[in-house]
N, C-alpha and C positions, 0 to 999 in steps of 0.2 A: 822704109816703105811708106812710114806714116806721112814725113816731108814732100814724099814724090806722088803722093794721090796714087799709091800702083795698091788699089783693093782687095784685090784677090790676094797678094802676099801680107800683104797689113791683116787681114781678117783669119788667114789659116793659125795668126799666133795662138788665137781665141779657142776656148772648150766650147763649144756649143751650150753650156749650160752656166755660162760664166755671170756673175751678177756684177753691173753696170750700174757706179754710183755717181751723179755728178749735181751739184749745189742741193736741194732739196728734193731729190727725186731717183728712182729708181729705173734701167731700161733694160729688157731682153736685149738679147743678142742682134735677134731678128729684126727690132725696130729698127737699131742703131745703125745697123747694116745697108735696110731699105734709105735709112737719112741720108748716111755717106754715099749711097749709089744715087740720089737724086740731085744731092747737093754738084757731086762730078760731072754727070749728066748735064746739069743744068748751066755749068761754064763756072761753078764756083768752086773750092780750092783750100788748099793747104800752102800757103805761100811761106810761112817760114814756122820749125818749128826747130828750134836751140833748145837744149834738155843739157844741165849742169848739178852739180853735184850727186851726182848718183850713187846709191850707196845697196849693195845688196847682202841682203843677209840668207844665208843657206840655213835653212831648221837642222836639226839634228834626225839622221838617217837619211840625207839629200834626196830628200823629195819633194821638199818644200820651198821656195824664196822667196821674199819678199823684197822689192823694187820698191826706192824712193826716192824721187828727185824733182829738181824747181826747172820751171822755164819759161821760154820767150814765145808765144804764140802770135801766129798773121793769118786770118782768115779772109779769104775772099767771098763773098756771095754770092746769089745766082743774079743781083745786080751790081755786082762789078765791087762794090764796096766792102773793103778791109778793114775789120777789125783789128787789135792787138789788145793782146792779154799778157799778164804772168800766171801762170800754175804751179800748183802743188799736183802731184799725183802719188798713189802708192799702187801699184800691180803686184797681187798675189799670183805664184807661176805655181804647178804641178806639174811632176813628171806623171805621164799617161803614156801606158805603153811606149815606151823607150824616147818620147819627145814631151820639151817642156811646152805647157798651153797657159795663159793668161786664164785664172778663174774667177778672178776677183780683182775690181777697178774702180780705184774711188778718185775724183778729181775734183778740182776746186779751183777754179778762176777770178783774177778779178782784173776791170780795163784797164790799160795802161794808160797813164796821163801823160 
Protein backbone atom coordinates (compact mmCIF):
# COMPACT_ATOMS: atom_id res chain seq x y z
CA UNK A 1 0.00 0.00 0.00
CA UNK A 2 3.02 2.03 1.06
CA UNK A 3 4.51 1.67 -2.97
CA UNK A 4 1.14 2.53 -4.52
CA UNK A 5 0.49 5.94 -2.60
CA UNK A 6 -3.18 4.12 -1.59
CA UNK A 7 -3.30 6.13 2.14
CA UNK A 8 -6.15 5.14 3.52
CA UNK A 9 -4.99 1.33 3.47
CA UNK A 10 -1.09 2.35 4.24
CA UNK A 11 -2.47 4.35 7.38
CA UNK A 12 -5.19 1.79 8.91
CA UNK A 13 -1.91 -0.43 9.72
CA UNK A 14 -0.99 2.44 12.34
CA UNK A 15 -2.50 2.66 16.24
CA UNK A 16 -3.46 6.01 16.44
CA UNK A 17 -1.03 6.46 19.34
CA UNK A 18 1.96 4.93 17.53
CA UNK A 19 5.36 6.82 18.12
CA UNK A 20 7.09 8.02 14.76
CA UNK A 21 10.95 7.95 14.92
CA UNK A 22 12.80 9.03 11.93
CA UNK A 23 16.75 10.67 11.88
CA UNK A 24 16.71 12.88 14.89
CA UNK A 25 13.28 13.60 15.59
CA UNK A 26 10.01 12.43 16.73
CA UNK A 27 6.24 12.58 14.76
CA UNK A 28 2.55 11.95 15.87
CA UNK A 29 0.57 10.08 13.84
CA UNK A 30 -1.50 13.08 12.84
CA UNK A 31 1.42 15.12 11.40
CA UNK A 32 2.79 12.38 9.47
CA UNK A 33 -0.50 11.77 8.04
CA UNK A 34 -1.36 15.43 7.08
CA UNK A 35 2.54 15.25 5.39
CA UNK A 36 1.67 12.16 3.35
CA UNK A 37 -1.83 13.57 2.38
CA UNK A 38 -0.21 16.84 1.15
CA UNK A 39 2.74 15.54 -0.42
CA UNK A 40 -0.23 13.02 -2.83
CA UNK A 41 -2.22 16.00 -3.13
CA UNK A 42 0.49 17.94 -4.35
CA UNK A 43 1.62 15.45 -7.46
CA UNK A 44 4.37 13.98 -5.38
CA UNK A 45 4.86 10.18 -4.57
CA UNK A 46 6.12 6.99 -3.66
CA UNK A 47 7.83 5.82 -6.90
CA UNK A 48 9.66 2.84 -5.72
CA UNK A 49 10.04 1.31 -2.50
CA UNK A 50 12.03 -2.45 -2.53
CA UNK A 51 12.13 -3.75 1.20
CA UNK A 52 14.76 -6.93 1.51
CA UNK A 53 15.78 -8.84 4.24
CA UNK A 54 13.07 -8.91 6.44
CA UNK A 55 13.18 -10.62 9.46
CA UNK A 56 10.27 -10.85 12.25
CA UNK A 57 10.37 -11.81 15.49
CA UNK A 58 7.16 -12.86 17.46
CA UNK A 59 7.58 -11.94 21.68
CA UNK A 60 6.60 -14.56 23.61
CA UNK A 61 2.69 -14.88 24.21
CA UNK A 62 2.01 -13.42 20.35
CA UNK A 63 1.20 -10.31 20.93
CA UNK A 64 4.05 -8.79 20.22
CA UNK A 65 6.46 -8.39 16.70
CA UNK A 66 9.00 -6.87 15.90
CA UNK A 67 9.81 -6.04 12.02
CA UNK A 68 13.17 -5.42 10.53
CA UNK A 69 14.46 -4.73 7.35
CA UNK A 70 16.82 -2.63 4.67
CA UNK A 71 15.71 -0.88 1.43
CA UNK A 72 15.71 0.83 -1.78
CA UNK A 73 13.61 4.06 -1.52
CA UNK A 74 12.37 6.72 -4.80
CA UNK A 75 10.61 9.67 -3.79
CA UNK A 76 9.01 12.04 -5.85
CA UNK A 77 8.24 15.75 -4.87
CA UNK A 78 5.59 18.05 -5.21
CA UNK A 79 8.35 19.50 -7.84
CA UNK A 80 8.59 16.54 -9.75
CA UNK A 81 12.14 15.67 -8.36
CA UNK A 82 13.16 12.21 -6.99
CA UNK A 83 15.06 11.49 -4.52
CA UNK A 84 16.76 7.88 -3.64
CA UNK A 85 17.62 6.62 -0.45
CA UNK A 86 18.66 3.15 1.31
CA UNK A 87 16.90 2.57 4.86
CA UNK A 88 16.94 0.71 7.75
CA UNK A 89 13.60 0.45 9.47
CA UNK A 90 12.30 -1.61 12.64
CA UNK A 91 8.12 -1.61 13.18
CA UNK A 92 6.91 -2.62 16.49
CA UNK A 93 3.31 -4.49 15.62
CA UNK A 94 0.60 -5.29 18.59
CA UNK A 95 -2.17 -7.30 18.44
CA UNK A 96 -5.42 -4.91 19.39
CA UNK A 97 -8.31 -6.27 19.63
CA UNK A 98 -8.07 -9.28 17.15
CA UNK A 99 -5.73 -7.01 14.46
CA UNK A 100 -2.18 -6.33 14.27
CA UNK A 101 -1.32 -2.25 14.37
CA UNK A 102 2.13 -0.64 13.81
CA UNK A 103 2.86 1.18 17.41
CA UNK A 104 6.21 1.74 17.16
CA UNK A 105 8.45 3.06 13.91
CA UNK A 106 11.99 4.08 13.87
CA UNK A 107 13.61 4.75 10.42
CA UNK A 108 16.88 5.82 9.12
CA UNK A 109 17.92 6.88 5.77
CA UNK A 110 20.68 7.83 3.87
CA UNK A 111 21.17 9.19 -0.21
CA UNK A 112 21.91 6.91 -2.53
CA UNK A 113 25.05 7.79 -4.67
Amino acid sequence: TYAENDLDAYFSFYAEDATLMGGSSRMALADYRKMWNELIAGGGGVEKNEITDIQVRVMPGGEVAIVTYFGEFHLRSTEGEVSKETTSETDVWQKRDGAWKIVSLHYTSSPME
